[in-house]
N, CA and C atoms as a LAMMPS dump frame, in Angstrom:
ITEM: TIMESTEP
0
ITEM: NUMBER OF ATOMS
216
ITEM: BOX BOUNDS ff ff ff
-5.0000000000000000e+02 5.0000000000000000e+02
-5.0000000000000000e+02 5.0000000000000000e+02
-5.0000000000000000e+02 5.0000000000000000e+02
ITEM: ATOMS id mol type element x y z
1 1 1 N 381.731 -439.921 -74.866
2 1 2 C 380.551 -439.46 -74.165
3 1 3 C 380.997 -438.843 -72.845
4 2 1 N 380.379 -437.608 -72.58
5 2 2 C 380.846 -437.014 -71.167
6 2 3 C 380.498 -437.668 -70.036
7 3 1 N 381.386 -438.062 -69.046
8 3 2 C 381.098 -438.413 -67.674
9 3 3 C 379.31 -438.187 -66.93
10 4 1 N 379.007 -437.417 -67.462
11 4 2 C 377.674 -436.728 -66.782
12 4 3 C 376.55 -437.762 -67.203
13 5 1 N 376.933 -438.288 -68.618
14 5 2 C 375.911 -438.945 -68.421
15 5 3 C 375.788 -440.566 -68.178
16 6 1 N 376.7 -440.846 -67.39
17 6 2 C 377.139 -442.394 -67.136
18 6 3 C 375.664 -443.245 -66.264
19 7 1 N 375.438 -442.317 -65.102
20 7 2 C 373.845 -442.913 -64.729
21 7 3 C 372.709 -443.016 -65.937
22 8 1 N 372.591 -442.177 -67.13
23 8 2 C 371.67 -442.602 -67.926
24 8 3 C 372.581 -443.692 -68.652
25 9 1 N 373.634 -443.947 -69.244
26 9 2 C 373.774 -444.655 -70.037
27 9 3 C 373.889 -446.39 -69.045
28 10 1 N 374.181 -446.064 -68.037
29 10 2 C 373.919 -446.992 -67.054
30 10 3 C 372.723 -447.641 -66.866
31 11 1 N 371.633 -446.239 -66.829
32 11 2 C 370.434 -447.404 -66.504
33 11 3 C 369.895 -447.734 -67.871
34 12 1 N 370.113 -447.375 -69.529
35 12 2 C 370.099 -447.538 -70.65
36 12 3 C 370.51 -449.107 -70.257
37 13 1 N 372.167 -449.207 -70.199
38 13 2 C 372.333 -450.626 -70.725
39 13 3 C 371.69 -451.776 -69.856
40 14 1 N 372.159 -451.075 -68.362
41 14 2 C 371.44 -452.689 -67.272
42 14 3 C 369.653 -453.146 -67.854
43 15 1 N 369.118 -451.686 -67.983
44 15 2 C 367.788 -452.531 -68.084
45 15 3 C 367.641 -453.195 -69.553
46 16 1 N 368.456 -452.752 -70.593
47 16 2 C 368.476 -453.574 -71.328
48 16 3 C 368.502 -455.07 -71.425
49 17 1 N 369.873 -455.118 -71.135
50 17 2 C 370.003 -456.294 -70.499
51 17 3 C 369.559 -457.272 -70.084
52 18 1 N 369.119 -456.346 -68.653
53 18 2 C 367.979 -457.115 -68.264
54 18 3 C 366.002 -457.675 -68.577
55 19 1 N 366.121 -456.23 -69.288
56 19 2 C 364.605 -456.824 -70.158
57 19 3 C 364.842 -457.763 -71.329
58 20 1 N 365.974 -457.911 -72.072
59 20 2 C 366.104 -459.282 -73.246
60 20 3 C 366.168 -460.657 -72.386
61 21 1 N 366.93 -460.659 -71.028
62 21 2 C 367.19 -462.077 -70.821
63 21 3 C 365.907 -462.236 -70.133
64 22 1 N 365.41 -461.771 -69.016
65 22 2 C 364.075 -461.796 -68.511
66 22 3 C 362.735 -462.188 -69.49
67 23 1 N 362.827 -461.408 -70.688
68 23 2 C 361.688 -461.795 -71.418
69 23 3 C 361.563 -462.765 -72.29
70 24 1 N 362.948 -463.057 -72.574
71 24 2 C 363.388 -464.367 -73.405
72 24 3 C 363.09 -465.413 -72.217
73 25 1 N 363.294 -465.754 -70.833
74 25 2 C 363.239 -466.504 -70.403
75 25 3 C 361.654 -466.896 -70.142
76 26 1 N 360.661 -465.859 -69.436
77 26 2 C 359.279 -465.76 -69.649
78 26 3 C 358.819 -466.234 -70.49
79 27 1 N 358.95 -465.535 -71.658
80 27 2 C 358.695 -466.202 -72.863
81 27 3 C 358.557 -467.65 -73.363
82 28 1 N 360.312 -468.236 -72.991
83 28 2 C 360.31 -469.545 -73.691
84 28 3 C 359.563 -470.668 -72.552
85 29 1 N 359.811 -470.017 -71.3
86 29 2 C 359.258 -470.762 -70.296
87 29 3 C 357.703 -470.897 -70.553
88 30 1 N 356.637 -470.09 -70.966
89 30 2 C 355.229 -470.241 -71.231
90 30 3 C 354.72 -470.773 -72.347
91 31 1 N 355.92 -469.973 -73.189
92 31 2 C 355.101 -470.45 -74.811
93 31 3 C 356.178 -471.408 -75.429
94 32 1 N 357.462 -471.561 -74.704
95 32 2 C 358.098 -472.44 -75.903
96 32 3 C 359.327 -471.845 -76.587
97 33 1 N 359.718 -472.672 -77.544
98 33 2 C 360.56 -471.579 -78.41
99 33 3 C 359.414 -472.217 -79.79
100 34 1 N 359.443 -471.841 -80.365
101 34 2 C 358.481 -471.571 -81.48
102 34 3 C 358.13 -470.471 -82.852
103 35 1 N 358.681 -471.008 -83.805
104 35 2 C 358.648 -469.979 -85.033
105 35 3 C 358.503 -468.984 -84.957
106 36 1 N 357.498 -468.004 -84.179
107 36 2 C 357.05 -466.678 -84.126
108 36 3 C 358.296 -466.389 -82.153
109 37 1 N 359.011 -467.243 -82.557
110 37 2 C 359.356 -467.101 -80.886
111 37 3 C 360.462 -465.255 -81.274
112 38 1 N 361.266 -464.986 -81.906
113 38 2 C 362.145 -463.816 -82.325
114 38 3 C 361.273 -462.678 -82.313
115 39 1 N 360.267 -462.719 -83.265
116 39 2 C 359.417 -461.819 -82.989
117 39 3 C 358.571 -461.031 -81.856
118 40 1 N 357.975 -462.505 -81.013
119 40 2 C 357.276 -462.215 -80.208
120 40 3 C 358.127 -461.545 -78.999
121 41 1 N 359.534 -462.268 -78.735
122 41 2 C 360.403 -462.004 -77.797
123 41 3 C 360.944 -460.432 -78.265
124 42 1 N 361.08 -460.123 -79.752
125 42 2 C 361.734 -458.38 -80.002
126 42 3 C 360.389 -457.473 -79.624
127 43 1 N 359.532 -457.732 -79.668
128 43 2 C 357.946 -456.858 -79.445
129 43 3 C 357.896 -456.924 -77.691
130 44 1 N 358.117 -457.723 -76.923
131 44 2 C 358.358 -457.611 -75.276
132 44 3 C 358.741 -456.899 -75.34
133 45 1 N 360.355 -457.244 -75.723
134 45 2 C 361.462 -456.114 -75.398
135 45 3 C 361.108 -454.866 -75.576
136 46 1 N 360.731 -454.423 -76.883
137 46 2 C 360.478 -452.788 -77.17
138 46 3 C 359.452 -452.689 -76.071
139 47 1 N 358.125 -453.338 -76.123
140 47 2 C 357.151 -452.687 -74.924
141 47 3 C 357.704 -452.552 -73.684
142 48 1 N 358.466 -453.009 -73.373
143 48 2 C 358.783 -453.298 -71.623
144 48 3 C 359.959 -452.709 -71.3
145 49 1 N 361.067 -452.519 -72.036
146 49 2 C 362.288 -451.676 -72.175
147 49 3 C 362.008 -449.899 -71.338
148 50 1 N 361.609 -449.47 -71.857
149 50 2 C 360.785 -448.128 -71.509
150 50 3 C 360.601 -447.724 -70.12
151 51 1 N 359.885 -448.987 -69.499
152 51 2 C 359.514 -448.987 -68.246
153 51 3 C 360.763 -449.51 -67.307
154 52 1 N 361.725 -449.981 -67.819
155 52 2 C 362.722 -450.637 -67.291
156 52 3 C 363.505 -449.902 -67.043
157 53 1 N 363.669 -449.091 -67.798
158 53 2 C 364.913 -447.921 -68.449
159 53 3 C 364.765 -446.745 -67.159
160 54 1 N 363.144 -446.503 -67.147
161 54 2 C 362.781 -445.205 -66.579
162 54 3 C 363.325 -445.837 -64.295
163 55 1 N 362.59 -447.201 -64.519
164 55 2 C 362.68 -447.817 -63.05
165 55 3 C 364.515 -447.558 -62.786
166 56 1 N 365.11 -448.428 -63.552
167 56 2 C 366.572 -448.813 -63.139
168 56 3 C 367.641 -446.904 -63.115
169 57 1 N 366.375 -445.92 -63.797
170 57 2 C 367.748 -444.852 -63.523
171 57 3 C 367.227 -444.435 -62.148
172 58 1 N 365.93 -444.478 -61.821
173 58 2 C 365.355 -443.687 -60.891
174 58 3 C 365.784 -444.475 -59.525
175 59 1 N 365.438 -445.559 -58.947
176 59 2 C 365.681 -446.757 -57.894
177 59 3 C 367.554 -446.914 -57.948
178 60 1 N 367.976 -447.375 -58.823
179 60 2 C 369.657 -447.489 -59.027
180 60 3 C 370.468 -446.921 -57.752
181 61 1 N 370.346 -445.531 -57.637
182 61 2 C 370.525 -444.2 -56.717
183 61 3 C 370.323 -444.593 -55.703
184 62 1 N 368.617 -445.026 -55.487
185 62 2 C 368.14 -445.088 -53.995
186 62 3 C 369.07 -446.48 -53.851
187 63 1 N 369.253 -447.707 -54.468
188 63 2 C 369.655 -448.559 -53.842
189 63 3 C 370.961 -448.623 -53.354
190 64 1 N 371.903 -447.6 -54.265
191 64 2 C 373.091 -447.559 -53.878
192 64 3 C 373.313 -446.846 -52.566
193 65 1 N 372.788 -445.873 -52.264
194 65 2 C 372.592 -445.518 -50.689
195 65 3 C 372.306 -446.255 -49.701
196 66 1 N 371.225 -447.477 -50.021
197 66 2 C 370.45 -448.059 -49.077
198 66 3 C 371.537 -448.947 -48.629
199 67 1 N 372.458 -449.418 -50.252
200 67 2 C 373.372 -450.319 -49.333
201 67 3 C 374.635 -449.976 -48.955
202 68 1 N 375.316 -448.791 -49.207
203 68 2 C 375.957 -448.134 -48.715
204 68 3 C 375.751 -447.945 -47.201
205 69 1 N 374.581 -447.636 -46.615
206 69 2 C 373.995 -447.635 -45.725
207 69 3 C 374.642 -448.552 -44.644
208 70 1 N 374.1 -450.278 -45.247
209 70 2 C 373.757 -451.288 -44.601
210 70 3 C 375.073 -452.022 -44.123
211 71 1 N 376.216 -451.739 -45.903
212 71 2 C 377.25 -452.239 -45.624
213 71 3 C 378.553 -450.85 -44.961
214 72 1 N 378.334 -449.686 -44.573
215 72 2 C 379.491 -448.74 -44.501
216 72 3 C 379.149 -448.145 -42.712
């Protein structure tokens, strides 16, 4: 994969990432783990992934400046 696109595949994997363990934890924390628990936890993920994906490429940038900033 070309260099160019390392910020998308970047914010691809972090928010991944981060939307499975986040929603698995939500999840088991409210409802449990519970028979329909795989399901209910792969249907988060797809809904919420999207929005994660779009936040972590857009913010990523700004934060790396901000702390570039704070710490340089």
């Amino acid at each position: 994969m070309p260099a160019r696109f390392a910020p998308i595949l970047f914010g691809a994997l972090l928010s991944m990432i981060m939307v499975a363990v986040v929603t698995a934890f939500v999840l088991a924390i409210n409802q449990g783990l519970h028979p329909g628990f795989f399901a209910q936890w792969s249907k988060s993920c797809m809904t919420t992934w999207p929005m994660a994906f779009v936040t972590v490429t857009i913010v990523a940038p700004l934060v790396r400046k901000a702390v570039s900033k704070v710490t340089g």
